[in-house]
N, C-alpha and C positions, 0 to 999 in steps of 0.2 A: 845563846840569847843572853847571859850574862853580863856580853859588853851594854847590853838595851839596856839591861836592870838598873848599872850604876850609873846612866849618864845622869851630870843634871845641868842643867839650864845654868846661862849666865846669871839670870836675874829671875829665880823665882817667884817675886813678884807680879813682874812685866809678863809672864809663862799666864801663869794662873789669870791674870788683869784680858790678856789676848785670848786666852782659849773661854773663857767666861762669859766676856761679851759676846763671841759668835751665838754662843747658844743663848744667851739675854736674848739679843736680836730674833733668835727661830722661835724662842718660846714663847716671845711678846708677838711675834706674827699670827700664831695660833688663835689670840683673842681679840688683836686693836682691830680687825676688820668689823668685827660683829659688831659692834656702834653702829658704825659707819656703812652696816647696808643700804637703810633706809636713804640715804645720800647718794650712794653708788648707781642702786639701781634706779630713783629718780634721775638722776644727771645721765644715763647710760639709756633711759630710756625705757624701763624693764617693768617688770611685775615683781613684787616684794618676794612672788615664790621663785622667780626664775632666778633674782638675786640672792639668794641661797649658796646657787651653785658656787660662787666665791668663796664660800666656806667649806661646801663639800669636795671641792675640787681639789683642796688644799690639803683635804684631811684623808682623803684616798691615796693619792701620790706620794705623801710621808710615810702612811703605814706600807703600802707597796715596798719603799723602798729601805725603810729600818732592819728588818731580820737581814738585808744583803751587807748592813755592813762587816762581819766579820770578814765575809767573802771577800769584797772590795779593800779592804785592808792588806788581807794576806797578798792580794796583788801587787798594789798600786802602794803598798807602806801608809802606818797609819799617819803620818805628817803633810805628807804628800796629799792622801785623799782628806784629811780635815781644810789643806787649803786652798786646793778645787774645789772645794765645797763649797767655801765661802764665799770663794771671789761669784761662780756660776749665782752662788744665792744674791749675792748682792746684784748680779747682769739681770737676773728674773725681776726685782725687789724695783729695779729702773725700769725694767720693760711692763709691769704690773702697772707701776704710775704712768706712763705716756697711751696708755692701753685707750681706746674711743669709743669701742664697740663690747657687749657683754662679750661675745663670742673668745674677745682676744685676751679682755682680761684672765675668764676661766682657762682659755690654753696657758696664759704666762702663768696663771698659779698655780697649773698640775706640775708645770718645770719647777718654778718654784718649793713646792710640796716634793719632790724628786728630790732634787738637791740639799733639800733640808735633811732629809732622812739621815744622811751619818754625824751629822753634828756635835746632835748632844750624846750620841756614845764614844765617838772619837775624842772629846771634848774628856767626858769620865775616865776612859780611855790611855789617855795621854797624863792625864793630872794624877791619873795612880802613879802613873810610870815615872813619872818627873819628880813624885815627891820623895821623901824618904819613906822607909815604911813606920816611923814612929809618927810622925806628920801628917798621913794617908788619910787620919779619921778629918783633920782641917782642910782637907783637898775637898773632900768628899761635902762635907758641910757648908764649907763656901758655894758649891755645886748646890746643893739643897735650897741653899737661899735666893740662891737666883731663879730658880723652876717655882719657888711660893710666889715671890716680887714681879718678878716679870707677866704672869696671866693675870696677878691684881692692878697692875700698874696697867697693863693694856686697856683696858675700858675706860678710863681714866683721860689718858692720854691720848687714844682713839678719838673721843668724845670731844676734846678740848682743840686738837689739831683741825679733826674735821667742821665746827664751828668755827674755829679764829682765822682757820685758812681755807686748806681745801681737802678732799678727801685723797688724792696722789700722795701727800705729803707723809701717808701714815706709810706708805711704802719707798720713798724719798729717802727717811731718813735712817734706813737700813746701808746705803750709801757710805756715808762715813764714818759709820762703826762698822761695818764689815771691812773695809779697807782698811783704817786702824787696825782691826784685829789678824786680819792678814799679814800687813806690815812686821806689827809684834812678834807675832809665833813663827812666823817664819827665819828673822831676824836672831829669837832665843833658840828654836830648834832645829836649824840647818844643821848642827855637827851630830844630831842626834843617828845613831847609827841605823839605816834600814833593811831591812829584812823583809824579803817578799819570794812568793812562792808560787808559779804558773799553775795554777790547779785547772784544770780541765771547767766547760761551766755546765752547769747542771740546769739543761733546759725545761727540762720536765718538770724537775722542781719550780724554775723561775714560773714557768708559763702558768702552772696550775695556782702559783702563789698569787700571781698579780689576779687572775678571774677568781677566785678565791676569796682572797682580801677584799678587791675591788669591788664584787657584787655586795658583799657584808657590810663593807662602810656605806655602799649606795644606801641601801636597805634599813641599816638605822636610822641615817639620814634624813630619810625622805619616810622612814613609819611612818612617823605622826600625822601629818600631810595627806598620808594616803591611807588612814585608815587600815593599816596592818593588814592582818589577813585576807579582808576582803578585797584587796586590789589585785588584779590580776599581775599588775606587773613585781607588786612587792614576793607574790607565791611563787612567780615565773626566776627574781633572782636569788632566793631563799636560796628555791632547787638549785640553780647553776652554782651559789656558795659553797653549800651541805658536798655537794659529788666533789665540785675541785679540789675543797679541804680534806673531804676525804682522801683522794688520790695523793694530794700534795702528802701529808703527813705519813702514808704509805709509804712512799717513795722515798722521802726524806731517810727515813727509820732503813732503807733498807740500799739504801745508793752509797756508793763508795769515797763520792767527794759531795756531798748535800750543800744546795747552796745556801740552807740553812739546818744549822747543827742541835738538831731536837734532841739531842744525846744528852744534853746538857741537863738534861734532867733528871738524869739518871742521881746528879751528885746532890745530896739529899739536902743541904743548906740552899745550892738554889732553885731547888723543887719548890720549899717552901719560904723563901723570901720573896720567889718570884710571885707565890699566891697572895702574901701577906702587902706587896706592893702593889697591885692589881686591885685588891681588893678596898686596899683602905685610899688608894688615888684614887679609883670611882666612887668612894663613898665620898670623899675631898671636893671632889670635881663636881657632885650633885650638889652638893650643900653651897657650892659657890653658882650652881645654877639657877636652882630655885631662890634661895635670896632675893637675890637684884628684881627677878621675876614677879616676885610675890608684891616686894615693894614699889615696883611700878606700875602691876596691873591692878593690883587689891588696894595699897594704903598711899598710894599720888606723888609717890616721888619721883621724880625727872631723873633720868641717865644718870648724870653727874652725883646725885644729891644720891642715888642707889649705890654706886660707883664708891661716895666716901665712906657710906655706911659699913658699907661688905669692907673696903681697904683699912682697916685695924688688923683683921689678921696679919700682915706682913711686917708690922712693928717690932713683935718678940723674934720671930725668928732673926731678924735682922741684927737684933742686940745679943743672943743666943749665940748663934750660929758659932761664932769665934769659941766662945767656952763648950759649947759641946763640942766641936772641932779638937780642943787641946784636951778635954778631960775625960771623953768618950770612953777610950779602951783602958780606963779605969776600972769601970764598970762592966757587968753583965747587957751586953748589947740589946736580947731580948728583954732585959728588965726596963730600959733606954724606950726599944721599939713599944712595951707594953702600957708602961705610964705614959706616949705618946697617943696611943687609944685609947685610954682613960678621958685624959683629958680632950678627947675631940669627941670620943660618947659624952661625957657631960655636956658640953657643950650643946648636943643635939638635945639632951632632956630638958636643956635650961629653953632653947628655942620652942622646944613641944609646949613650956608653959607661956608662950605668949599670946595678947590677943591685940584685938582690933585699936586699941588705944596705947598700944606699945611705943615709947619716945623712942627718937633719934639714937639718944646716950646708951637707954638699956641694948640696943640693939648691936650700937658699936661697940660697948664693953665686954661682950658675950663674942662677940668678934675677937678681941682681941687678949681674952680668954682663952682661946684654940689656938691662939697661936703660939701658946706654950705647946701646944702637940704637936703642931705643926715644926715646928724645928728642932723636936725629938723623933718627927719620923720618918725624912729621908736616909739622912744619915745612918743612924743604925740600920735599916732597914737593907738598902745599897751594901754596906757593909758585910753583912750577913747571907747575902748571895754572892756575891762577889768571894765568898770567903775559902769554899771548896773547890774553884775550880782552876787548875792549870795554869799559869801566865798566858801560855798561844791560845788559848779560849777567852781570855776576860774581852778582847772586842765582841766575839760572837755571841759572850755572854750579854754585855752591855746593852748591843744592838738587840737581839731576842726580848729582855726584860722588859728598854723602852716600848720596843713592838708592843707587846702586850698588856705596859700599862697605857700608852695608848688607843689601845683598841677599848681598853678595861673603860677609857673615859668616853669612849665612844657609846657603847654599851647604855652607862651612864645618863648619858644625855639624851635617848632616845627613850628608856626605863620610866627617868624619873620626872620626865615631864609626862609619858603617857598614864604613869602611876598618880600626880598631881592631878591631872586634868578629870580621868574615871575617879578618883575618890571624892574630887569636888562636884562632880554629877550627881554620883550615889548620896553624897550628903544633900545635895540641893534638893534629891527626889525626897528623901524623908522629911525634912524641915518642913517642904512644903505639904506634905500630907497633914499635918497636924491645925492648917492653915485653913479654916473655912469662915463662910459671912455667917453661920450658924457660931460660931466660937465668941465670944462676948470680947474677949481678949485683942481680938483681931478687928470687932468692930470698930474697939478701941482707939486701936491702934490706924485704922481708914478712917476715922474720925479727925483726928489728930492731923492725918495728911490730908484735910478739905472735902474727906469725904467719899465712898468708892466712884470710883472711873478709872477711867486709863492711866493719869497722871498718877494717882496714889497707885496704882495696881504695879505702875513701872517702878516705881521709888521702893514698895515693899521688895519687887525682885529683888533692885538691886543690893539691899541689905541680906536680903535673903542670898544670893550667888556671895559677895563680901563675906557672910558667916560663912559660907559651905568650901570658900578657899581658905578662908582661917583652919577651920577642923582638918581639911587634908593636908593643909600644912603641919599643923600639930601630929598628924597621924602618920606623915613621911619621915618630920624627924625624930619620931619616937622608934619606927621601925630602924631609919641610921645608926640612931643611939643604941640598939642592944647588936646591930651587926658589929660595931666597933668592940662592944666587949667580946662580943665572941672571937674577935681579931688576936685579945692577947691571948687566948689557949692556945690557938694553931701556933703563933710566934714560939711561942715553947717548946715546939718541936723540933726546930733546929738545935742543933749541938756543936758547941764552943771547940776548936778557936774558932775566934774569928779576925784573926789578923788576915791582911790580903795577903797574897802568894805572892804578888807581882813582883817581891825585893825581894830578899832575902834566898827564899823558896827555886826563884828565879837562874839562880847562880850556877844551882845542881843541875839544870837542863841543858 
C-alpha cells in the first residue's frame, strides 16, 4: 500500500476543487428539496403528506447504502467507485427533474439516495490520501466547510430557484457540477494506483442492514405524522427495525468478511469521535431545524427571510476553515473540538434568552456567533477518529461515521420537533389555566380586544400558543445548551496522537 500513500495528484488544487464539489452537490441535495415540497407536491398533484416521501425516500437509500462503502471500495477501488458515483448521481439528479408523476420521482430519489451514499466518504477518503500528512488537517477543513455551506445554502437557493423558475431546476443543476467534478478527478486521479480485493458478499449482513436501517429512517420519518406509539404501523416497523439490527449487528461482530466493519470500534479514538460527531451533528442539525420553524410558524417570516436569518452561521467557518486547516495540529485536537462546543452551547443559552419581540440582527449575530464552533468542529472532530485506525479501514471507517452521523441527524429531526411541539402543548395547557372571566386581569385584557366573544377569545389563543412556542423554544435550547457542555468531557477521552495513519504509517503496510 505504500505506493497509494505517496501518490499525489497533478494539481492539488483542481483534486481537492473536483472531489469537493461532488459532495457540495449530495450535501446540498439533502436540504434544497425541503423548500420546494409545497411546489412539488402541488404541481405533481399530491397531498403535502404524500410529498414527504421525496425527502424520506432520499434519506432511506443514503443511509442504506453508506456503511457499504468500505466494502464497495475494497472491490471496485476507491477512484473508480467515487466516479460511478457521480456520474449515476448526476443520471438520477436528470431523471428526478424530468419525473411527472409522484410515484416516479420517489423511485428516482431512492436511486438517487443509493448513489449518493459513498460520496462524501470517498470524497474524505481520497482527500486524506492525496494530501500530504502535514496538510491532511487543510484537506479535512476544506471538507468541513463544505458540509456547514452547502445544507445552509440549500434553502436558500432551493427557495429562490423554485420561485424564479421551476422546481426541476433544483435537481438540473446537479448536471454540470457533477460532470465537472467527474471531468476533474478523474483527469488528476487516473495514475492513482488501485488496489482492490474480491471479498465474498456478506448477504446476511446486507439483507438485515437495508430492513434494519430502512424500517428506522421510515419510522422517524413519519413519527410525528403518525403519532408515535399509537400507530400501528409505526409499532409494526419499530419491531421489524429492533430484530433486524439486532441480527445485523450479531452477525456483523461475528462473520468473517462483514459488509460492514463494526470492529472499528474497538479502536478507542474512533469509539469516541464517532459519539462526539453523532452527537454534536444532531445537536447542529436540530438547532438548524427548529430555527427557521420557529421563525415561520411563531414570528411571520417567509422562507427566504427565515433562510438569511439562520445563513450567518456559514460566514466564519468559511473565513476560518483555511487557518484551522494550516494551524490545527498545533494544538491539542480535543481542546480545538472542546472550545468548538463551548461556543455552540453559548450560543444555545444566548438563544434560550429570547423572546417574542427578538429583531432580525439579534437573531443573525447569535448565528454567526456559532459559527465560530462550527468550524472548530468538524475538523478536529473527523481527525480524531480518523486518527487510530489502519489506512485499509479509514474508507470503512469514513463510510460507518457518516452512517451514523446521519442517522444521528435523523434521530434529530424526528426528537426535536416532537420535543418542540409536547412542550409547547404542555406550556399552552398551563398559561391557559390561569386564564379565567373571574380573573380581573383577563377581563382586562377581553376588554381591550372589543370585548369577550369568539373574535377576542381567538386573538387571546393565539398569543397564548405564540407564548407557549416561545417557552418551548427557550426550554429546547437550554436543554442543547448543557448537552454541548457535557460534549467536551466525553471529547477528553480520546488520547493523542492524532495524526492520520494514512501517510507516513501507511508505508510500513
Amino acid at each position: 500500500m505504500s505506493n497509494n500513500a505517496s501518490f499525489t495528484p497533478p494539481s492539488l488544487l483542481l483534486s481537492t476543487i473536483g472531489l469537493s464539489l461532488a459532495t457540495f452537490m449530495q450535501v446540498l441535495d439533502t436540504t434544497i428539496a425541503n423548500v420546494a415540497l409545497p411546489t412539488i407536491s402541488g404541481n405533481l398533484g399530491v397531498s403535502s403528506e404524500q410529498g414527504t416521501w421525496v425527502i424520506t425516500s432520499f434519506a432511506v437509500s443514503n443511509a442504506i447504502a453508506l456503511p457499504l462503502t468500505g466494502w464497495l471500495s475494497r472491490r471496485f477501488g476507491e477512484v473508480k467507485l467515487f466516479l460511478w458515483a457521480t456520474v449515476l448521481f448526476v443520471l438520477a439528479s436528470f431523471l428526478c427533474g424530468i419525473s411527472t408523476s409522484m410515484p416516479e420521482l420517489i423511485g428516482f430519489r431512492v436511486l438517487q439516495g443509493l448513489v449518493a451514499g459513498p460520496l462524501y466518504p470517498m470524497t474524505q477518503t481520497l482527500l486524506i490520501a492525496v494530501y500530504p500528512p502535514a496538510r491532511r488537517g487543510m484537506a479535512l477543513a476544506l471538507l468541513a466547510m463544505v458540509t456547514v455551506v452547502a445544507p445552509i445554502a440549500g434553502p436558500i437557493l432551493g427557495g429562490w430557484i423554485t420561485d424564479s423558475y421551476s422546481w426541476p431546476w433544483i435537481f438540473f443543476i446537479n448536471v454540470p457540477i457533477g460532470v465537472f467534478a467527474v471531468m476533474v478527478v478523474r483527469q488528476q486521479l487516473k495514475a492513482r494506483p488501485v488496489e482492490t480485493s474480491r471479498q465474498p458478499m456478506d448477504y446476511v449482513g446486507l439483507i438485515t442492514l437495508i430492513i434494519g436501517v430502512g424500517a428506522l429512517q421510515i419510522i422517524l420519518d413519519k413519527g410525528n405524522d403518525l403519532d408515535w406509539f399509537e400507530s400501528t404501523f409505526i409499532l409494526i416497523g419499530a419491531a421489524i427495525s429492533v430484530i433486524a439490527l439486532a441480527v445485523f449487528i450479531i452477525w456483523e461482530m461475528t462473520d468473517k468478511h462483514p459488509v460492514v466493519n463494526l470492529r472499528l470500534f474497538a479502536y478507542r479514538n474512533f469509539r469516541i469521535g464517532t459519539l462526539v460527531l453523532v452527537l454534536g451533528y444532531a445537536g447542529f442539525f436540530g438547532i438548524n431545524l427548529i430555527l427557521p420553524q420557529w421563525l415561520q410558524t411563531q414570528m411571520g417570516y417567509t422562507a427566504t427571510w427565515a433562510g438569511l436569518a439562520v445563513a450567518p452561521i456559514g460566514i466564519l467557518p468559511v473565513l476560518m476553515s483555511p487557518f484551522v486547516g494550516k494551524y490545527a495540529h498545533k494544538f491539542d485536537l480535543r481542546l480545538l473540538a472542546g472550545l468548538a462546543f463551548l461556543a455552540i452551547g453559548l450560543s444555545c443559552f444566548m438563544r434560550a434568552g429570547f423572546n417574542n419581540e427578538v429583531d432580525f440582527q439579534h437573531i443573525a449575530l447569535v448565528q454567526l456567533f456559532m459559527g465560530i464552533g462550527v468550524a472548530l468542529f468538524f475538523m478536529p472532530t473527523l481527525s480524531i477518529l480518523m486518527s487510530d485506525l489502519p489506512p485499509s479501514q479509514i474508507a470503512d471507517g469514513a463510510g460507518l461515521a457518516t452512517f451514523l452521523r446521519t442517522l444521528g441527524g435523523s434521530f434529530a429531526a424526528s426528537l426535536t420537533t416532537w420535543i418542540w411541539i409536547r412542550r409547547a402543548d404542555q406550556h399552552h395547557a398551563y398559561l391557559s389555566e390561569s386564564i379565567t372571566t373571574f380573573d380581573p386581569a383577563t377581563r382586562d385584557a377581553l376588554n381591550t380586544l372589543g370585548g369577550a366573544g369568539n373574535p377576542a377569545y381567538a386573538q387571546l389563543d393565539h398569543v397564548l400558543t405564540s407564548q407557549a412556542y416561545m417557552l418551548s423554544t427557550v426550554d429546547y435550547f437550554t436543554l442543547l445548551g448543557w448537552g454541548f457542555m457535557g460534549l467536551i468531557l466525553i471529547v477528553w477521552l480520546a488520547k493523542p496522537p492524532f495524526a492520520a495513519k494514512a501517510g507516513p504509517a501507511a508505508s510500513g503496510h
